[in-house]
Structures are given as C-alpha cells and as structure tokens.
PDB file of the backbone (N, CA, C, O) and the ligand in Angstrom, with CONECT records:
HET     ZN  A 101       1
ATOM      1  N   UNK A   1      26.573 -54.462  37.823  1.00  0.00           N
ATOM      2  CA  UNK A   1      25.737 -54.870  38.938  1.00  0.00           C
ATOM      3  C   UNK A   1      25.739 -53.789  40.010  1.00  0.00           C
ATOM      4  O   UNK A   1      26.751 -53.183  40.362  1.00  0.00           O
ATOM      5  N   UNK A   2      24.336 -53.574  40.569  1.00  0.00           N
ATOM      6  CA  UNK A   2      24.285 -52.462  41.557  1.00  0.00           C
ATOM      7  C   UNK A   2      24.451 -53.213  43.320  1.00  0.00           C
ATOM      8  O   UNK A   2      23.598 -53.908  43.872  1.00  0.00           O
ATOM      9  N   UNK A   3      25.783 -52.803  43.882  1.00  0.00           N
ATOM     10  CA  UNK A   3      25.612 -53.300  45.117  1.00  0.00           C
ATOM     11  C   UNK A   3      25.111 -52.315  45.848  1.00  0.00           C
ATOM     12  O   UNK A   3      25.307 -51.128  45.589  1.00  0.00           O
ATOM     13  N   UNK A   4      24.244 -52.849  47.075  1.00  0.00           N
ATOM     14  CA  UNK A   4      23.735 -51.850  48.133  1.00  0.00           C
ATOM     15  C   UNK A   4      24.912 -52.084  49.277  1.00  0.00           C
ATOM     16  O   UNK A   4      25.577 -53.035  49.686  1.00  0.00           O
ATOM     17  N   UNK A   5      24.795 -50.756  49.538  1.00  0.00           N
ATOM     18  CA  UNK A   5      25.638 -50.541  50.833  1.00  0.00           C
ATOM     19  C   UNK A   5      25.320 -50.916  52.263  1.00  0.00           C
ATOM     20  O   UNK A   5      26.094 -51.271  53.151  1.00  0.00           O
ATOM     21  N   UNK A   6      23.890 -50.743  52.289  1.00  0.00           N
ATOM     22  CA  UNK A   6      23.374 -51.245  53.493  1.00  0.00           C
ATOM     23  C   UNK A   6      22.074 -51.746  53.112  1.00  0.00           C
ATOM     24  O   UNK A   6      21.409 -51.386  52.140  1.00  0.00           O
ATOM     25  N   UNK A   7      21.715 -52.815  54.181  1.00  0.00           N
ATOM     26  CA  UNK A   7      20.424 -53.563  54.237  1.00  0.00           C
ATOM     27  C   UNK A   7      19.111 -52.745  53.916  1.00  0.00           C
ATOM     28  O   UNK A   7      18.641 -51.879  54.654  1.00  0.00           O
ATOM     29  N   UNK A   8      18.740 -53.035  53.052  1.00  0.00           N
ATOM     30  CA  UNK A   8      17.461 -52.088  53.303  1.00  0.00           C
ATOM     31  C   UNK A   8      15.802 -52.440  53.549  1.00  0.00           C
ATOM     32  O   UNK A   8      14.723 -52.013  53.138  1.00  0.00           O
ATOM     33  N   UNK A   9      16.340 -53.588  54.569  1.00  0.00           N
ATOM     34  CA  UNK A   9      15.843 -53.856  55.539  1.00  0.00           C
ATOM     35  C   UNK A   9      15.814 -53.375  56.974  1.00  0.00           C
ATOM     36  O   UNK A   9      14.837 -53.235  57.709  1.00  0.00           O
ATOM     37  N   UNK A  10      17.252 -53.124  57.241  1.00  0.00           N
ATOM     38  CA  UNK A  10      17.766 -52.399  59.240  1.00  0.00           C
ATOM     39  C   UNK A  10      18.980 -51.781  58.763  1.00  0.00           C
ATOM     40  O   UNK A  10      19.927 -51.446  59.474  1.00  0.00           O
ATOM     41  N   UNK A  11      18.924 -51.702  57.988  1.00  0.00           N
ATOM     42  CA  UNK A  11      20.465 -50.521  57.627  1.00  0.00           C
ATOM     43  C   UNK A  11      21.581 -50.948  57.737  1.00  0.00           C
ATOM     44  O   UNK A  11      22.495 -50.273  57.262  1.00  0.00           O
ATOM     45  N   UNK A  12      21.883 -52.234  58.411  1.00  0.00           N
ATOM     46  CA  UNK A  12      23.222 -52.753  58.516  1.00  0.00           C
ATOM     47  C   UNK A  12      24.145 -52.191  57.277  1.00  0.00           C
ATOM     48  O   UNK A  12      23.742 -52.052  56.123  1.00  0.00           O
ATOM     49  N   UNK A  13      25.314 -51.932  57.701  1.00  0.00           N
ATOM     50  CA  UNK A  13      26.085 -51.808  56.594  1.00  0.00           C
ATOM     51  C   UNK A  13      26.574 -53.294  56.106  1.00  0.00           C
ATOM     52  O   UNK A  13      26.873 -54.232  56.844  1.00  0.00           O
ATOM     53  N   UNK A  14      26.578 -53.265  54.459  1.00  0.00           N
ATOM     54  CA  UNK A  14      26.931 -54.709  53.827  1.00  0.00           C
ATOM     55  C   UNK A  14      27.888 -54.657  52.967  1.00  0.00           C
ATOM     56  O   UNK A  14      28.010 -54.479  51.755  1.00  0.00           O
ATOM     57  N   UNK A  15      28.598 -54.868  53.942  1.00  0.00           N
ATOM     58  CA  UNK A  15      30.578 -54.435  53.290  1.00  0.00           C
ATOM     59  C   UNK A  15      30.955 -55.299  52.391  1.00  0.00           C
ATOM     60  O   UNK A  15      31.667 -54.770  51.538  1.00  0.00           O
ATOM     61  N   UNK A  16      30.790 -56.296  52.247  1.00  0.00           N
ATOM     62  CA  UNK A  16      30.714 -57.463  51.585  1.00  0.00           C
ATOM     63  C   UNK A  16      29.895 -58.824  51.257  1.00  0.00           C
ATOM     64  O   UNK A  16      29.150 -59.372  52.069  1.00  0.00           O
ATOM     65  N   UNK A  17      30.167 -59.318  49.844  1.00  0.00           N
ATOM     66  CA  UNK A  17      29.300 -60.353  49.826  1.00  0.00           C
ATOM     67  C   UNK A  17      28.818 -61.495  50.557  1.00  0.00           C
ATOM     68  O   UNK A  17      27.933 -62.274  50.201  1.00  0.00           O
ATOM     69  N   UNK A  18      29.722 -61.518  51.975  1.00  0.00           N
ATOM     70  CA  UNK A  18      29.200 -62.296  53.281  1.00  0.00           C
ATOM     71  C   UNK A  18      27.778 -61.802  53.839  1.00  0.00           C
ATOM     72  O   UNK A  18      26.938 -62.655  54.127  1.00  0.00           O
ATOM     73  N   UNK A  19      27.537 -60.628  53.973  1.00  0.00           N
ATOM     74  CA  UNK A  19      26.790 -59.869  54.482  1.00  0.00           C
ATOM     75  C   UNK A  19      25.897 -59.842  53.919  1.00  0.00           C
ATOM     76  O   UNK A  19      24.987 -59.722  54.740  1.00  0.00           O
ATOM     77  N   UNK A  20      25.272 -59.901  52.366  1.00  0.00           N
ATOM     78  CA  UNK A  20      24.321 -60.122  52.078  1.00  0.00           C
ATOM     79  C   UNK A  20      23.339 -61.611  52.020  1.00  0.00           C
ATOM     80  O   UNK A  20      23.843 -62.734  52.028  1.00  0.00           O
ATOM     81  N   UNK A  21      21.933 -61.354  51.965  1.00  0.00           N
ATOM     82  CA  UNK A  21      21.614 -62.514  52.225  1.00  0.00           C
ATOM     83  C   UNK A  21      22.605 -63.734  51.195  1.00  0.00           C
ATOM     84  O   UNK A  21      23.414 -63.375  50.338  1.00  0.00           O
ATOM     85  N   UNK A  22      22.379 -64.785  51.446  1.00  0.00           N
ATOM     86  CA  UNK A  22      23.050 -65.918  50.796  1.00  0.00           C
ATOM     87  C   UNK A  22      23.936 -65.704  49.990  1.00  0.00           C
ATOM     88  O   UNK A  22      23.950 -66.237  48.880  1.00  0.00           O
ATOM     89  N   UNK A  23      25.030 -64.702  50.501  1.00  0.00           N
ATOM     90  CA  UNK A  23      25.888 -63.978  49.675  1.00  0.00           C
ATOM     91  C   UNK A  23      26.000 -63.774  48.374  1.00  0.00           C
ATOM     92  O   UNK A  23      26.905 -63.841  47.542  1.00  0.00           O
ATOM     93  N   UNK A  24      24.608 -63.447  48.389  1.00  0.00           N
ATOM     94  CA  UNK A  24      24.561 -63.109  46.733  1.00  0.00           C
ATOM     95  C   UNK A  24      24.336 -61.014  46.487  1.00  0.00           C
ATOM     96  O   UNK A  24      23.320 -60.341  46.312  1.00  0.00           O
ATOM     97  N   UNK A  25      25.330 -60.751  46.559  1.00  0.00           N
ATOM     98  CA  UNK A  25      25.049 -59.074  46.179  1.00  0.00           C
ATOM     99  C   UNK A  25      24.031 -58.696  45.569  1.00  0.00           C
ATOM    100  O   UNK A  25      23.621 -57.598  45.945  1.00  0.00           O
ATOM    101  N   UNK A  26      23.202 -59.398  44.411  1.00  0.00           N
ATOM    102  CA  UNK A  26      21.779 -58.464  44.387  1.00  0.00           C
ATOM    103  C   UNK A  26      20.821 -58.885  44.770  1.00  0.00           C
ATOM    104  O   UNK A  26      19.786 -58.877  44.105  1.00  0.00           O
ATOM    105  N   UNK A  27      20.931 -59.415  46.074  1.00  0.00           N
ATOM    106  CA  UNK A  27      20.259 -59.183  47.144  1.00  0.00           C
ATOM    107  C   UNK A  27      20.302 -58.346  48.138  1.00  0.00           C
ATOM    108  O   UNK A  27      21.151 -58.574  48.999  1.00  0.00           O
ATOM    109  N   UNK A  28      19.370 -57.097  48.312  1.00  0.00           N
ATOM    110  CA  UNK A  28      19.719 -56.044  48.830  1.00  0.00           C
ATOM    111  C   UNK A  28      19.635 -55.975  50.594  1.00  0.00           C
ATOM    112  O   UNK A  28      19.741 -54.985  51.317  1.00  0.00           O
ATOM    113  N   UNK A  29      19.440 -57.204  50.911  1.00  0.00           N
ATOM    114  CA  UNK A  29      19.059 -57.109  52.395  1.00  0.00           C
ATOM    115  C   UNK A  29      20.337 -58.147  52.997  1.00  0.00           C
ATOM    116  O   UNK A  29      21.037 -58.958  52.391  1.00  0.00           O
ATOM    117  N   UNK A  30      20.312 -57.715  54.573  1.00  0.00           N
ATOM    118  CA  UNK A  30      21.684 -58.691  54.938  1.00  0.00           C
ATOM    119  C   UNK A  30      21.008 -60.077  55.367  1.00  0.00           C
ATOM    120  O   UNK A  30      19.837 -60.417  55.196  1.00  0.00           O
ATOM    121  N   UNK A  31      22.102 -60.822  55.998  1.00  0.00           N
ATOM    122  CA  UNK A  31      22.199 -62.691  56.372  1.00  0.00           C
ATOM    123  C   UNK A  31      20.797 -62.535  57.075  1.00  0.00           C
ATOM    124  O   UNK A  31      19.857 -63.258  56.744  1.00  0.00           O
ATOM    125  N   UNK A  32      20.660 -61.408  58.220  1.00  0.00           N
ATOM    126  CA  UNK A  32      19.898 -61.639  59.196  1.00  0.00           C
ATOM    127  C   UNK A  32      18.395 -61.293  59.073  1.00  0.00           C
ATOM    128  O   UNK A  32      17.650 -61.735  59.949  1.00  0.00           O
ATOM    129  N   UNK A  33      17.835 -60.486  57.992  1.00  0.00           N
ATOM    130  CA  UNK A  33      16.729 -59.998  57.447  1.00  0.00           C
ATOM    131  C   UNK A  33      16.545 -60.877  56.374  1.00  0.00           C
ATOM    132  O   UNK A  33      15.448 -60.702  55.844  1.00  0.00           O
ATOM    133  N   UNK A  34      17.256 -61.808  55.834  1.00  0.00           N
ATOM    134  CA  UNK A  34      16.321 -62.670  54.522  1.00  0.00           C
ATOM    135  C   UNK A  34      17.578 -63.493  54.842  1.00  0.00           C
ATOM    136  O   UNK A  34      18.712 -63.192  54.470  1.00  0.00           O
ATOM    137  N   UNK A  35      17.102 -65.028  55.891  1.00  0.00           N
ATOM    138  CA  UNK A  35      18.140 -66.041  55.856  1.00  0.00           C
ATOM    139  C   UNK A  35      18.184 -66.590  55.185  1.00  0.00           C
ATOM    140  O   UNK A  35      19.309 -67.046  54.981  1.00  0.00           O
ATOM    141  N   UNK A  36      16.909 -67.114  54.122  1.00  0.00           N
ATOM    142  CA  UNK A  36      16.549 -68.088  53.091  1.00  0.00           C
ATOM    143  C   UNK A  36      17.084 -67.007  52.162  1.00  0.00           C
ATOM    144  O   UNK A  36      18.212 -67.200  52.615  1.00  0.00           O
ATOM    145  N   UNK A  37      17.312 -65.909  51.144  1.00  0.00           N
ATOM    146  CA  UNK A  37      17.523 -65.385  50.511  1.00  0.00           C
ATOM    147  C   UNK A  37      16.498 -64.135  50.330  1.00  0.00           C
ATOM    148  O   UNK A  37      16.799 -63.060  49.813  1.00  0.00           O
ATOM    149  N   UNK A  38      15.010 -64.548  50.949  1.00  0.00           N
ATOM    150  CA  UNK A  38      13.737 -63.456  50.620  1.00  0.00           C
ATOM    151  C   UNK A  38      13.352 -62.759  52.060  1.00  0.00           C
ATOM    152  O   UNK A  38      13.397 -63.514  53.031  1.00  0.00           O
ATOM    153  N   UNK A  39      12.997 -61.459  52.278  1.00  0.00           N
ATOM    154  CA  UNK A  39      12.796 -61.154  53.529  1.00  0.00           C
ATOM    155  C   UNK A  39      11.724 -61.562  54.381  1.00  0.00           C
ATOM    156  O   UNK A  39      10.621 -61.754  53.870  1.00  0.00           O
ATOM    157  N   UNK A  40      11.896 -61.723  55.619  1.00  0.00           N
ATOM    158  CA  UNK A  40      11.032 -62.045  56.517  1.00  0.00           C
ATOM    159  C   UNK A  40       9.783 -61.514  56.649  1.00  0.00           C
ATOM    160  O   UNK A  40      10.138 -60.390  56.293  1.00  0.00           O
ATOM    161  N   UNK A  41       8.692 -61.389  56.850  1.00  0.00           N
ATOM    162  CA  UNK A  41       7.620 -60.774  57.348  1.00  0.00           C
ATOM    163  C   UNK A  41       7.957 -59.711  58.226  1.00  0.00           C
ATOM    164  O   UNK A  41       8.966 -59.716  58.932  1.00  0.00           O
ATOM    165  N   UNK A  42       6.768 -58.422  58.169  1.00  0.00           N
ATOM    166  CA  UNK A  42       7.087 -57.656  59.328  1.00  0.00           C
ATOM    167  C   UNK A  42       7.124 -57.900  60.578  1.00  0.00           C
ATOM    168  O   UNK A  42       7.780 -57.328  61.449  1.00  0.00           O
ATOM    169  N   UNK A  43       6.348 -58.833  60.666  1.00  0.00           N
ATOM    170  CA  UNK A  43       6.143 -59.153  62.305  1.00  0.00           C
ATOM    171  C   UNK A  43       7.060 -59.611  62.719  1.00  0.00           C
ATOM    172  O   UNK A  43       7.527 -59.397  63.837  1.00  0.00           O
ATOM    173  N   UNK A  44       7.627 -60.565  61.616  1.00  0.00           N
ATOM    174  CA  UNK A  44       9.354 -61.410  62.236  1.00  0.00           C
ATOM    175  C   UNK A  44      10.248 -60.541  62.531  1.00  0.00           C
ATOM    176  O   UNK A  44      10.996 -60.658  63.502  1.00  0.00           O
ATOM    177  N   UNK A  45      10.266 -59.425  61.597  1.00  0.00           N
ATOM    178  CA  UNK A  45      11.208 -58.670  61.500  1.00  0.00           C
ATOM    179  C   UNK A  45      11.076 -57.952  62.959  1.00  0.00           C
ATOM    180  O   UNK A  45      11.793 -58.102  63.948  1.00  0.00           O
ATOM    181  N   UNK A  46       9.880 -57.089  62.769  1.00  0.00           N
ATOM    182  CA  UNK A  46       9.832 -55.990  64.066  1.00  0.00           C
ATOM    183  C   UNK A  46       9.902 -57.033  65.339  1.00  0.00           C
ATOM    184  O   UNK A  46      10.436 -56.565  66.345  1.00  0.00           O
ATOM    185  N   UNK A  47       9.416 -58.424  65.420  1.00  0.00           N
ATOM    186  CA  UNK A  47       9.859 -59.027  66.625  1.00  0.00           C
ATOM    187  C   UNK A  47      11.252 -58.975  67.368  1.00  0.00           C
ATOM    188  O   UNK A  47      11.498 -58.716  68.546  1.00  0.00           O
ATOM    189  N   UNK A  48      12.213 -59.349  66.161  1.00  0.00           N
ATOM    190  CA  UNK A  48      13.689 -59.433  66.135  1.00  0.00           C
ATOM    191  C   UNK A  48      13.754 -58.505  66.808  1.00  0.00           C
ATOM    192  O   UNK A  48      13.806 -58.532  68.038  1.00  0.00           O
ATOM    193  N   UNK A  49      13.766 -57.129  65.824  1.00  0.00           N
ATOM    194  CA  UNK A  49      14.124 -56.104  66.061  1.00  0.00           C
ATOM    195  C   UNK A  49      13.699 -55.317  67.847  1.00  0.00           C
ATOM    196  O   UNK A  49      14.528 -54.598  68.405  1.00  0.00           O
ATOM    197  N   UNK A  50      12.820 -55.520  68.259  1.00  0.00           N
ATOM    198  CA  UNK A  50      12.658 -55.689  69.629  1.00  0.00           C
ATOM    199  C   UNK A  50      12.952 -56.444  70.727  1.00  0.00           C
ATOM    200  O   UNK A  50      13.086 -56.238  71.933  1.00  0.00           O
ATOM    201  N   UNK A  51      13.016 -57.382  69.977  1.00  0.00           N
ATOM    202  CA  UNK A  51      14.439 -58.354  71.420  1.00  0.00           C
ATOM    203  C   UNK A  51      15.712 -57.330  70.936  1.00  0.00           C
ATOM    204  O   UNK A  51      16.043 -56.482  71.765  1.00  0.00           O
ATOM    205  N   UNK A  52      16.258 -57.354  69.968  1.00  0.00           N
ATOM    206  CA  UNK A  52      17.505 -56.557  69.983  1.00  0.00           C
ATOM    207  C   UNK A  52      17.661 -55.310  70.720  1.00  0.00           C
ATOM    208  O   UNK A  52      18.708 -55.044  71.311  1.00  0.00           O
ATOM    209  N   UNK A  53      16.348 -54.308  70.693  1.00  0.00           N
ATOM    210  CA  UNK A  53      16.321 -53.139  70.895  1.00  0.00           C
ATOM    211  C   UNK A  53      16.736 -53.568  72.792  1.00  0.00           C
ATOM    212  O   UNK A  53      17.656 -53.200  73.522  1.00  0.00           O
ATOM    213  N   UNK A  54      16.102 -54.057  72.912  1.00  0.00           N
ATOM    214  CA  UNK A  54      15.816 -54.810  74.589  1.00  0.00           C
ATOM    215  C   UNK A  54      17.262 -54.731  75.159  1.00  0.00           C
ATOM    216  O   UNK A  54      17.761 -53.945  75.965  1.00  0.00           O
ATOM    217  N   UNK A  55      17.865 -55.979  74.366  1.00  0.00           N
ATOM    218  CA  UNK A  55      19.412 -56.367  74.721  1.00  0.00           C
ATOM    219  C   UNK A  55      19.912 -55.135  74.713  1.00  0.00           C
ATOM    220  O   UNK A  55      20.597 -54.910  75.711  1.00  0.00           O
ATOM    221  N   UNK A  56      19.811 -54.096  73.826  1.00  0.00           N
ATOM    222  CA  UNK A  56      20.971 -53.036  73.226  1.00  0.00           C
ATOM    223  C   UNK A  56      20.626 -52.022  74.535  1.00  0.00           C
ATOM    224  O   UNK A  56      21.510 -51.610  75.285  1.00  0.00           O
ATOM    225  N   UNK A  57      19.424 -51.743  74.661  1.00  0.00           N
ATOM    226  CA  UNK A  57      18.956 -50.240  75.440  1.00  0.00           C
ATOM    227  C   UNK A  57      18.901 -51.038  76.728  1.00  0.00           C
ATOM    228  O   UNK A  57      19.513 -50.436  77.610  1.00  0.00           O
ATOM    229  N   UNK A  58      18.395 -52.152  77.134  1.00  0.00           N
ATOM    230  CA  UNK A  58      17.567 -52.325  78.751  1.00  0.00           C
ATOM    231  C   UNK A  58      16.287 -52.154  78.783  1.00  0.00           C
ATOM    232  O   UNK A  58      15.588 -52.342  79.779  1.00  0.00           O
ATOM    233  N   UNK A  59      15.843 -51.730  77.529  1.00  0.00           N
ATOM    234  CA  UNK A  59      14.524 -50.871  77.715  1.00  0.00           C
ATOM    235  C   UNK A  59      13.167 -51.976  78.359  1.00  0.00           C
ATOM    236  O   UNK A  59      13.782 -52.887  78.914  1.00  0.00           O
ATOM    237  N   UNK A  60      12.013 -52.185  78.469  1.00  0.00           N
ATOM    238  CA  UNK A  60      10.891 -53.062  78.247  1.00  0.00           C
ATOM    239  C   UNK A  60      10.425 -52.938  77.276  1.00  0.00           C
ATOM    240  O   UNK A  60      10.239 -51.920  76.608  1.00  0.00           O
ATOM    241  N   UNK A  61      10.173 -54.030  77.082  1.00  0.00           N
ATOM    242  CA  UNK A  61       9.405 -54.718  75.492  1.00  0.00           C
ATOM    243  C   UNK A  61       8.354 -53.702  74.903  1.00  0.00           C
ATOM    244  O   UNK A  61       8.343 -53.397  73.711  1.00  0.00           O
ATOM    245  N   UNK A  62       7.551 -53.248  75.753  1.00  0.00           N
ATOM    246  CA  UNK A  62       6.337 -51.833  75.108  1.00  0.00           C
ATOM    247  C   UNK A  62       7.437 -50.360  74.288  1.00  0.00           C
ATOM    248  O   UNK A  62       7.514 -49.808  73.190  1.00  0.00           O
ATOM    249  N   UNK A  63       8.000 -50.280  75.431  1.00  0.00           N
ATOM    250  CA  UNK A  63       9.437 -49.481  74.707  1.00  0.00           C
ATOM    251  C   UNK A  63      10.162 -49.853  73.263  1.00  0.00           C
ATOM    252  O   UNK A  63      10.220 -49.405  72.119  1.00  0.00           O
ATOM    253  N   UNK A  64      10.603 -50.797  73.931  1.00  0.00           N
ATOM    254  CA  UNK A  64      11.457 -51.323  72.321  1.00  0.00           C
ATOM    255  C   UNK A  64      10.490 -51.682  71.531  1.00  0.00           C
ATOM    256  O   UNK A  64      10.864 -51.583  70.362  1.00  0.00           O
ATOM    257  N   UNK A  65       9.616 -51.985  71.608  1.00  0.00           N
ATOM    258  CA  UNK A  65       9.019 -52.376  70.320  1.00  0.00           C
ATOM    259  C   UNK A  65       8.578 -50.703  69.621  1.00  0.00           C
ATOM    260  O   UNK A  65       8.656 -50.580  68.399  1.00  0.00           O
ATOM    261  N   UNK A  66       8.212 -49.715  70.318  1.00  0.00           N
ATOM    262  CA  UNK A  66       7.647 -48.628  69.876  1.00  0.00           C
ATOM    263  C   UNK A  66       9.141 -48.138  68.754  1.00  0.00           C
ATOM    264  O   UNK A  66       9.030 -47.757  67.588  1.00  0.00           O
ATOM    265  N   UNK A  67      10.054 -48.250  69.294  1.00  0.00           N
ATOM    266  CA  UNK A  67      11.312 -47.682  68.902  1.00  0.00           C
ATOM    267  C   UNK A  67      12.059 -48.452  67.629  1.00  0.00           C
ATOM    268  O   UNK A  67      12.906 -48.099  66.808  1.00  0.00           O
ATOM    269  N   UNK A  68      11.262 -49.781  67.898  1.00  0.00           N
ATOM    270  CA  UNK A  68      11.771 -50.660  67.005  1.00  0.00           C
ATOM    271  C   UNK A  68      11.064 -50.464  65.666  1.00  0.00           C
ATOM    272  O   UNK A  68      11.715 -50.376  64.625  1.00  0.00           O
ATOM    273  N   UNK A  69       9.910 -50.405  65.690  1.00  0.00           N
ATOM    274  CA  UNK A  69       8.519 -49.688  64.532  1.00  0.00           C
ATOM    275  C   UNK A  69       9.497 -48.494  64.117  1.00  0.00           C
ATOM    276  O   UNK A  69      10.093 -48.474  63.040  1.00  0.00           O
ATOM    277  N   UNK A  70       9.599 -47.435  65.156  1.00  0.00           N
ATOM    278  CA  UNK A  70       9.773 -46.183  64.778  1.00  0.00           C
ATOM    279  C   UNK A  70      11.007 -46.358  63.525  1.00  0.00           C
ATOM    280  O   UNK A  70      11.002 -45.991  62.350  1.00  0.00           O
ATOM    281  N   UNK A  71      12.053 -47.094  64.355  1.00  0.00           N
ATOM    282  CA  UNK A  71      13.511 -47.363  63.449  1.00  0.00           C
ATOM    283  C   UNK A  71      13.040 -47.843  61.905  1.00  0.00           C
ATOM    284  O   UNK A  71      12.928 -47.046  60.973  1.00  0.00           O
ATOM    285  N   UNK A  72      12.819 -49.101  61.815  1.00  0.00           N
ATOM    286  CA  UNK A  72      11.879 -49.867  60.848  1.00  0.00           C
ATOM    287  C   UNK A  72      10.934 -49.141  59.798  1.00  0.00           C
ATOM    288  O   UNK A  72      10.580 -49.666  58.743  1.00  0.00           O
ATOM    289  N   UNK A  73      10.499 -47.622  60.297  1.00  0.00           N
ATOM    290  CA  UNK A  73       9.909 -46.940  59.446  1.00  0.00           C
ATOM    291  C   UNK A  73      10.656 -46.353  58.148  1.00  0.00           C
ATOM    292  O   UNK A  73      10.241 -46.288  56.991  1.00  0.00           O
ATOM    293  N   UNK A  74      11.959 -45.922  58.727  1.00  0.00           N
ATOM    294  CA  UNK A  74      12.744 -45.510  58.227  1.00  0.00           C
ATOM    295  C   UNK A  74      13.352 -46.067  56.908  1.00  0.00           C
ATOM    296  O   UNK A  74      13.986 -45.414  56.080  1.00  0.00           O
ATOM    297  N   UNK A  75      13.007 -47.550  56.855  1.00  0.00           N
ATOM    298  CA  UNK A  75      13.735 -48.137  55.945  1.00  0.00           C
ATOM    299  C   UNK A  75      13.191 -48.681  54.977  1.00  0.00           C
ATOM    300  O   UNK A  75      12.247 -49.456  55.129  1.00  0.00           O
ATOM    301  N   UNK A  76      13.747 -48.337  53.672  1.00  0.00           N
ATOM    302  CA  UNK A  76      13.040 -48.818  52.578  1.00  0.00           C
ATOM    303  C   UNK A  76      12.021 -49.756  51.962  1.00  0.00           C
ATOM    304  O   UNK A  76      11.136 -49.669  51.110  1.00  0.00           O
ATOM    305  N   UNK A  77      12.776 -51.168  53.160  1.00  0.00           N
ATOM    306  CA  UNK A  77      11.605 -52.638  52.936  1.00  0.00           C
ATOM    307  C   UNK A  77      10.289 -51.858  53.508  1.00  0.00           C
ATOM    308  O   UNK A  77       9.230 -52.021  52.902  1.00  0.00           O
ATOM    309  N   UNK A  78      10.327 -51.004  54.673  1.00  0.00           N
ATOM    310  CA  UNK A  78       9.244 -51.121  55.434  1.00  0.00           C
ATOM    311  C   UNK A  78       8.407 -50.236  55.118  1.00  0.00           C
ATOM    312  O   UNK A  78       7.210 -50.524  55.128  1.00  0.00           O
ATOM    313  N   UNK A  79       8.923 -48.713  54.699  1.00  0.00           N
ATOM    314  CA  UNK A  79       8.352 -47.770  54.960  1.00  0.00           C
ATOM    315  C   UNK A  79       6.383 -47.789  54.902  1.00  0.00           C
ATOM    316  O   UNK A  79       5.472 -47.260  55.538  1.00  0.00           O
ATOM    317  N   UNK A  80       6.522 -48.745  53.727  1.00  0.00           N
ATOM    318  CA  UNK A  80       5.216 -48.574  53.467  1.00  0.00           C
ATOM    319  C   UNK A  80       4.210 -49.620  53.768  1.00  0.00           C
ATOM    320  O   UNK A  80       3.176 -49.906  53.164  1.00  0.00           O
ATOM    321  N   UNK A  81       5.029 -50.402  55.411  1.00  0.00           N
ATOM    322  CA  UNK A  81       4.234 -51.727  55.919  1.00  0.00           C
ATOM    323  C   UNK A  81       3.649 -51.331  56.669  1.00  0.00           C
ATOM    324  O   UNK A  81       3.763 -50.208  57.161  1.00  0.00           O
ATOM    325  N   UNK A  82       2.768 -52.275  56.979  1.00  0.00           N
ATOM    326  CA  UNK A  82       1.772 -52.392  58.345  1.00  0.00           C
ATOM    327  C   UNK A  82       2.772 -52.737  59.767  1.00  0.00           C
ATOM    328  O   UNK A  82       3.001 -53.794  60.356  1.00  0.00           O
ATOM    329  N   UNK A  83       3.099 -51.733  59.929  1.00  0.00           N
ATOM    330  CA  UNK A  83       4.468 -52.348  60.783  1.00  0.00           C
ATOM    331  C   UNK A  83       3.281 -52.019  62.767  1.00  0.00           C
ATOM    332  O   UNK A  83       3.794 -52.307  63.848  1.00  0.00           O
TER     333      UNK A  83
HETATM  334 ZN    ZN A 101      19.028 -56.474  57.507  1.00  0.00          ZN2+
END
C-alpha cells in the first residue's frame, strides 16, 4: 500500500492514519480536506483556506484569498481547478 506523506489537497503533513481522511491511508487527503472521506469542492476548499489564511497572516479577505488560490495552485488536487 502506497501512503502519502502529505495531503494533496494543502500539504498538511499526514504522519499517521489519524490524519488521513476517515483514517483510512489510501486516502490521500487529510481529516480536514475530505471529512466524509471524498474532497470538498474548490470553493469549499479555497473558502477554508482563506479564513485560515486571515487567522494565520491578519491579512483582509481580498488578500488571503489571492494567497490562498496562489497556495492551492500548488497542489496536486488543485493544480488543474478553476480555483
Ligand atoms: Zn488537506
């Protein structure tokens, strides 16, 4: 069985089978990107991901969200979304 190391959804690292969705290891994304077991939509996702950016930086929402896309590009689920 191939475990992923990190979400490849937001990169979280997924140290263990807690960490993946419904702790099932071949599932390649973590708890917080596929709670039901399948991933969220982009929009859910990049929403999240912009309140987080918010909390983490201070930034405003036009900000984080740009940064949040930008991050999100990066990653495998997304690269090739309508993000
Ligand atoms: Zn994730």
């Amino acid at each position: 069985m191939t475990v992923s190391i990190s979400c490849d959804s937001c990169g979280m690292p997924l140290a263990g089978a807690e960490d993946h969705a419904l702790a099932d290891t071949s599932i390649p994304y973590c708890i917080h990107c596929a709670p039901e077991g399948h991933l969220q939509n982009a929009a859910e996702t990049l929403e999240r991901f912009t309140q987080w950016t918010m909390r983490q930086e201070g930034l405003d929402y036009g900000v984080a969200r740009e940064r949040a896309r930008a991050y999100l590009k990066l990653m495998p689920a997304w690269k090739d979304a309508n993000l």
